[in-house]
C-alpha positions as CSV (number, residue, x, y, z in Angstrom):
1,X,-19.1,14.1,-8.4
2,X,-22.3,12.9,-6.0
3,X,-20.9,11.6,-2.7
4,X,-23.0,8.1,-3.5
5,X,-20.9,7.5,-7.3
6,X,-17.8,9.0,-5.1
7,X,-18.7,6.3,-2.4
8,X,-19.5,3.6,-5.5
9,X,-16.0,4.3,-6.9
10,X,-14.3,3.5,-3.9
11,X,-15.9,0.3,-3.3
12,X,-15.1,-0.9,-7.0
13,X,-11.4,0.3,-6.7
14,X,-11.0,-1.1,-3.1
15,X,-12.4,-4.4,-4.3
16,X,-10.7,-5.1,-7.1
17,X,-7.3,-3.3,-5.6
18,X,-7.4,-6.0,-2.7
19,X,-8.3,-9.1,-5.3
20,X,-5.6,-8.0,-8.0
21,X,-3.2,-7.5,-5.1
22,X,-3.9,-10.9,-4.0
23,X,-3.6,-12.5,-7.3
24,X,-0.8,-10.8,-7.8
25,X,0.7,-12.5,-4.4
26,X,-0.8,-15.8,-5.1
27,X,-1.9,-17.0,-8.4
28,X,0.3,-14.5,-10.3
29,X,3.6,-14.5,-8.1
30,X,5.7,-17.0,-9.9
31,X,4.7,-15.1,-13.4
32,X,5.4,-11.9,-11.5
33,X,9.0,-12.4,-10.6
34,X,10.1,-14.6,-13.6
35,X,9.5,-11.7,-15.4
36,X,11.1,-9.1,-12.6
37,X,7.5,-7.3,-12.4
38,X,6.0,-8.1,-9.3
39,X,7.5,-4.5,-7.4
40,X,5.2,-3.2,-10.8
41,X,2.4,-4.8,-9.8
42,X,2.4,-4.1,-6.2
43,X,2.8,-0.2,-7.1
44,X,-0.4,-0.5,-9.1
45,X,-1.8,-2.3,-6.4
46,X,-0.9,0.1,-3.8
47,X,-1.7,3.2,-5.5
48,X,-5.3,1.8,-6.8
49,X,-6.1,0.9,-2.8
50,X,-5.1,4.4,-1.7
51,X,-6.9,6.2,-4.1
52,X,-10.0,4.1,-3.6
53,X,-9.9,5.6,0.5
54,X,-9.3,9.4,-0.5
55,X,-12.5,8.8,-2.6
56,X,-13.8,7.2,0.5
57,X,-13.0,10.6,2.7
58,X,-13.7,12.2,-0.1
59,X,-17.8,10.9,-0.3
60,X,-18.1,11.2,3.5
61,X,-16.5,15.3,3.5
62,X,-19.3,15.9,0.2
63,X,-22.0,14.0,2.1
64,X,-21.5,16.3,5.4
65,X,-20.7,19.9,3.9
66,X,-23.9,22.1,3.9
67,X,-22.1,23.4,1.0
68,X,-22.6,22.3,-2.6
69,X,-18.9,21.2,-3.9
70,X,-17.1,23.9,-6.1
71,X,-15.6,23.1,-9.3
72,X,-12.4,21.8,-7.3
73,X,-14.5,19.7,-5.5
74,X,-16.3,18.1,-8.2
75,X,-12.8,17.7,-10.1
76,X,-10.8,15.6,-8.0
77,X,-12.4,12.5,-7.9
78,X,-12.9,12.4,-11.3
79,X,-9.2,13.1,-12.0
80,X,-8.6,10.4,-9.1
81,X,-10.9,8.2,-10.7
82,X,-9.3,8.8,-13.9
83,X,-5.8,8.7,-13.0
84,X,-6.4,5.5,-11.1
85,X,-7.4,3.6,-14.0
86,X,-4.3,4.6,-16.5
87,X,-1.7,4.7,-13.8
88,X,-3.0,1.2,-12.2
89,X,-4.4,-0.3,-15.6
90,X,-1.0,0.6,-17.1
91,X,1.2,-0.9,-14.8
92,X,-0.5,-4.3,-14.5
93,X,-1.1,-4.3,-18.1
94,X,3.3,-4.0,-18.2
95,X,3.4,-6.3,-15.5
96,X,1.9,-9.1,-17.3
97,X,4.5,-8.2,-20.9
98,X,2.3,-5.8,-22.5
99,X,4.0,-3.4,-25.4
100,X,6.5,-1.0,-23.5
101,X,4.6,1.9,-25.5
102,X,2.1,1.4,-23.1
103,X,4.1,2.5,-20.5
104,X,3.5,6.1,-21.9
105,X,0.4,5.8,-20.3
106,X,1.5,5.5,-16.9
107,X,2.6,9.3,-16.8
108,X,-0.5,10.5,-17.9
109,X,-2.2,8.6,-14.9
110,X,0.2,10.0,-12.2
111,X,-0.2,13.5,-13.4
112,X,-3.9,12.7,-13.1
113,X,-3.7,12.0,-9.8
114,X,-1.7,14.7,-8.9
115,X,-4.0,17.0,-10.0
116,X,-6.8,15.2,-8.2
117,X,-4.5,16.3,-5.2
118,X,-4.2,19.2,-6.0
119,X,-8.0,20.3,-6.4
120,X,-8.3,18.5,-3.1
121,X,-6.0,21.0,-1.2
122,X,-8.0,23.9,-3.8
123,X,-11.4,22.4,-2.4
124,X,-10.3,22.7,1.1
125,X,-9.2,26.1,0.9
126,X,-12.0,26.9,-0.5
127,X,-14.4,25.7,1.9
């Protein structure tokens, strides 16, 4: 991944991490904890922000390596990217009553952004 679509994803994560966080503390909080789900959404909420600022670091490190990124490199943001939107789009979508199968999603996201982690370590040892 470029450092400028890197740099792109983290503004459209951080954007809409900080307004769903805040509808989630404003216009959705009475939904939210009538329905024992607003700890839900603020998981989704916080994990979407803090992946949105490793993508971030991630576009400024590609941008100033002399290096062209390895395959490690070029794999974690995508997997962050990736793992953001099913971990984070699952758990609001279960926030707000959708079908508990969807909640087999939410696995699938996490291990998505573990991997994402773990290329980053991979990346930086291979620098």
């Amino acid at each position: 991944m470029q450092h400028r679509t890197a740099l792109a994803w983290a503004g459209a994560l951080g954007a809409t991490g900080v307004i769903l966080g805040a509808f989630g503390a404003h216009a959705l909080k009475a939904t939210l904890e009538a329905a024992g789900t607003r700890d839900i959404w603020d998981t989704a909420s916080r994990y979407q922000l803090l992946h949105a600022a490793a993508l971030l670091g991630f576009a400024g490190w590609s941008r100033s390596s002399p290096a062209r990124p390895g395959r490690c490199a070029a794999w974690a943001p995508r997997l962050w990217v990736a793992g953001t939107l099913l971990f984070s789009g699952s758990l609001y979508a279960l926030a707000l009553g959708a079908p508990r199968g969807l909640g087999a999603v939410t696995p699938l996201g996490g291990a998505a952004l573990i991997a994402g982690w773990v290329l980053c370590a991979g990346a930086a040892l291979a620098a």
